[in-house]
N, C-alpha and C positions, 0 to 999 in steps of 0.2 A: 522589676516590672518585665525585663525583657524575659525571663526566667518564665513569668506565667504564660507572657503571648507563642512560647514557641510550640507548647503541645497545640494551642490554638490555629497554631498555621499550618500545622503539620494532617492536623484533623479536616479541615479547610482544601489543602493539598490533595490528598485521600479522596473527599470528595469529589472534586473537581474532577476526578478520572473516574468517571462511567464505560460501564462498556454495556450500553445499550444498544449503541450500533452496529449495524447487520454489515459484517466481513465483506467486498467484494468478492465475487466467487472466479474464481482462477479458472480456466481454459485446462481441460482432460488435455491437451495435446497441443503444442505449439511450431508451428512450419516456418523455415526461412522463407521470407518472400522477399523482393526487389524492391530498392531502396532510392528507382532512379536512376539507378546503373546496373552493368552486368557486376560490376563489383563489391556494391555495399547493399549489403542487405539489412534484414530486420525480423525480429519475431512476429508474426501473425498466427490472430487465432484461428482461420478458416486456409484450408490447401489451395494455394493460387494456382493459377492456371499454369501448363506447362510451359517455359519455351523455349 
């Protein structure tokens, strides 16, 4: 029995992964910006201000 159910789950499996959904779209260009401190920063998608 378990013989039959496994192409069953495997088919089931398969299904279950769609790729219907639309990729978030990634940033052309990413800037270090300020993290809080002059020390730790972080990637942002827009160029912060200077200082």
């Amino acid at each position: 029995m378990t013989r039959s159910l496994a192409p069953l789950i495997t088919l089931l499996g398969i299904a279950a992964c769609s790729d219907d959904t639309v990729a978030p779209h990634n940033p052309d260009k990413l800037w270090l910006g300020l993290d809080g401190s002059e020390v730790q920063v972080k990637l942002v998608p827009a160029e912060p201000d200077p200082f």
